[in-house]
C-alpha positions, 0 to 999 in steps of 0.5 A: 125300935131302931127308926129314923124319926126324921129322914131329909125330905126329898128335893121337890125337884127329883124324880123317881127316875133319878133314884132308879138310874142309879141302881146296877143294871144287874138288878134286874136280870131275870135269871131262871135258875135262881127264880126256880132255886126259891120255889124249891126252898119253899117247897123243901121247906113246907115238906119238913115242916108238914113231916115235923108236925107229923111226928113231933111232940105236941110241946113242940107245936108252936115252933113247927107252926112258927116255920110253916107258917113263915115258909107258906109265906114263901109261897106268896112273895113266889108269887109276888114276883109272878104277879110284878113278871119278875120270876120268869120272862114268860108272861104263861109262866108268870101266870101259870105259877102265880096261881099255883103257889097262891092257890093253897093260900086260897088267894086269888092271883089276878085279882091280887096282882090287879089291886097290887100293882095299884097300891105300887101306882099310889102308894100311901096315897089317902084313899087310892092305895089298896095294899091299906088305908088308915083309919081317919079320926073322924071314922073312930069318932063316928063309929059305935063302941063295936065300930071303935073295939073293932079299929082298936083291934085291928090296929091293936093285939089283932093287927096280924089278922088285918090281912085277913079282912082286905083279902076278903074286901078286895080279891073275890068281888067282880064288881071291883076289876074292869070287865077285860080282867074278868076272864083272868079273875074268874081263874084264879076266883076259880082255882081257889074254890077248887082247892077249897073243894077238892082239897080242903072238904076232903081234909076236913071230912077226913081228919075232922076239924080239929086235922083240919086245923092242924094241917091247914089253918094254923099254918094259913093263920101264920101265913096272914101274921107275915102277911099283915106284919109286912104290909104294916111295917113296910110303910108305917111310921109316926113320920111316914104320912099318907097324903092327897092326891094334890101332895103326892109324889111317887118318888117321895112315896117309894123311897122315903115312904118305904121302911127297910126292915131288918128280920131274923136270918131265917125269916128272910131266907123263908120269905125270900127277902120281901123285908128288903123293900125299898127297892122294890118300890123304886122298880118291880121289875126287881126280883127278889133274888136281887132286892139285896144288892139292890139295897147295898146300891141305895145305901151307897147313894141315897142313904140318907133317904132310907128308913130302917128299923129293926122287927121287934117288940119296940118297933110294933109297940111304937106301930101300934101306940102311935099310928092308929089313926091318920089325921089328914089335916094336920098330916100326922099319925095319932094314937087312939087315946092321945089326941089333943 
């Protein structure tokens, strides 16, 4: 694995509009052109993909499944930039292809885009970030041996399924939006279940369930492996800690509480650059067109801030061997089975 182990601690004196101030101006022009270029990239790109898995050898199943899943992801970070307004100065068209790109993914945009932008508010703050919280010492010690498998998977070999779960906990429960989003909620709640009716019955009574997996949910499974790898990578790291309320500062958390992550070529150009992160914690009125440049301005002025690493089996064995569980008094990540 290629991480910074240690990275100089932001002075207690800076503020996150110190760091934002020095970004170009440029960074944040919305321009529709390449918004729309990146819709049409994902859309090419799952029109080969389906037309590959149509005609291709069985042998070659798991490389077509390995593309479609990462260009579906495609379609989320799209959506991502809807849900920040960065695809598009119209606040309808934000909306209208927010939902639109995250509904085949069965994921509901406005409740996404709500718990979202609280994760960019508290982010790795111990109980208020909703993108992820770890899991405490205390939890593993007082959960049964069921309890404990299932933590020891999650944050183990099934950790690419974790997404999984928090899309289930967070985004089709009214209970957890205020009673102005619901209009909103119910929309795009709404939009999913009509794809799962009009869509996904007719295909699993039409091709049965083996066609219904061929074609929907091992595409979709690919979809949640990026989704719950990035989320995981982006900000985790034995030196990266989650903190107190009291501890926190956004701009320790957004710059030096943020990983840049380094992933083959074709990965960033079907996910659209999500990987480049840092920016997009410093502002999220960046669209992802721009994070690049971006990430060239921070290296020049705050390279000494920024953690790097390098998608690869080191970099996920060091993940998912030492930052299993989050010790909050001793502020520290620990591995299941080496604790003092």
């Amino acid at each position: 694995m290629i991480l910074l182990a240690y990275l100089p601690k932001v002075p207690a004196s800076m503020v996150l509009n110190d760091v934002v101030k020095t970004l170009p101006k440029e960074v944040f022009d919305v321009d529709d052109f390449k918004a729309w270029k990146t819709v049409a990239i994902t859309v090419s790109a799952l029109v080969t993909g389906y037309a590959a898995l149509a005609v291709a050898p069985w042998y070659l199943y798991p490389f077509i499944y390995a593309f479609l899943g990462t260009a579906a992801t495609g379609l989320f970070v799209i959506g991502h930039d809807c849900g920040h307004n960065s695809f598009s100065k119209s606040q309808l068209v934000n909306d209208i292809v927010g939902n639109a790109v995250m509904t085949p993914l069965v994921f509901p945009f406005e409740p996404w885009r709500i718990k979202h932008n609280t994760h960019h508010a508290h982010t790795n703050k111990l109980i208020m970030d909703t993108a992820w919280q770890p899991f405490r010492p205390h939890q593993f010690d007082n959960a049964d041996r069921i309890g404990q498998a299932m933590m020891r998977a999650t944050m183990g070999p099934l950790w690419w399924m974790a997404s999984i779960g928090h899309w289930l906990f967070w985004h089709f429960d009214l209970n957890k939006f205020r009673p102005q989003e619901h209009a909103k909620v119910k929309t795009s709640i709404a939009a999913c279940y009509a794809f799962g009716l009009l869509v996904l019955l007719p295909l699993l009574v039409t091709q049965g369930p083996v066609g219904f997996v061929k074609w929907w949910l091992l595409p979709w499974l690919g979809f949640h492996f990026w989704m719950s790898t990035f989320t995981l990578v982006h900000h985790t790291a034995p030196h990266i800690p989650f903190k107190q309320n009291r501890e926190w500062n956004a701009v320790g958390a957004q710059l030096a509480g943020t990983v840049h992550c380094e992933y083959p070529a074709w990965i960033d150009f079907l996910c659209h650059d999500i990987s480049v992160h840092i920016p997009h914690h410093l502002s999220t009125k960046i669209p992802s067109y721009n994070l690049r440049a971006g990430h060239a301005s921070l290296l020049q002025n705050w390279d000494r801030h920024l953690n790097k690493a390098v998608f690869g089996v080191p970099l996920m064995t060091t993940i998912l061997t030492q930052c299993n569980l989050f010790d909050a008094e001793k502020k520290q990540w620990v591995g299941f089975d080496n604790r003092a």
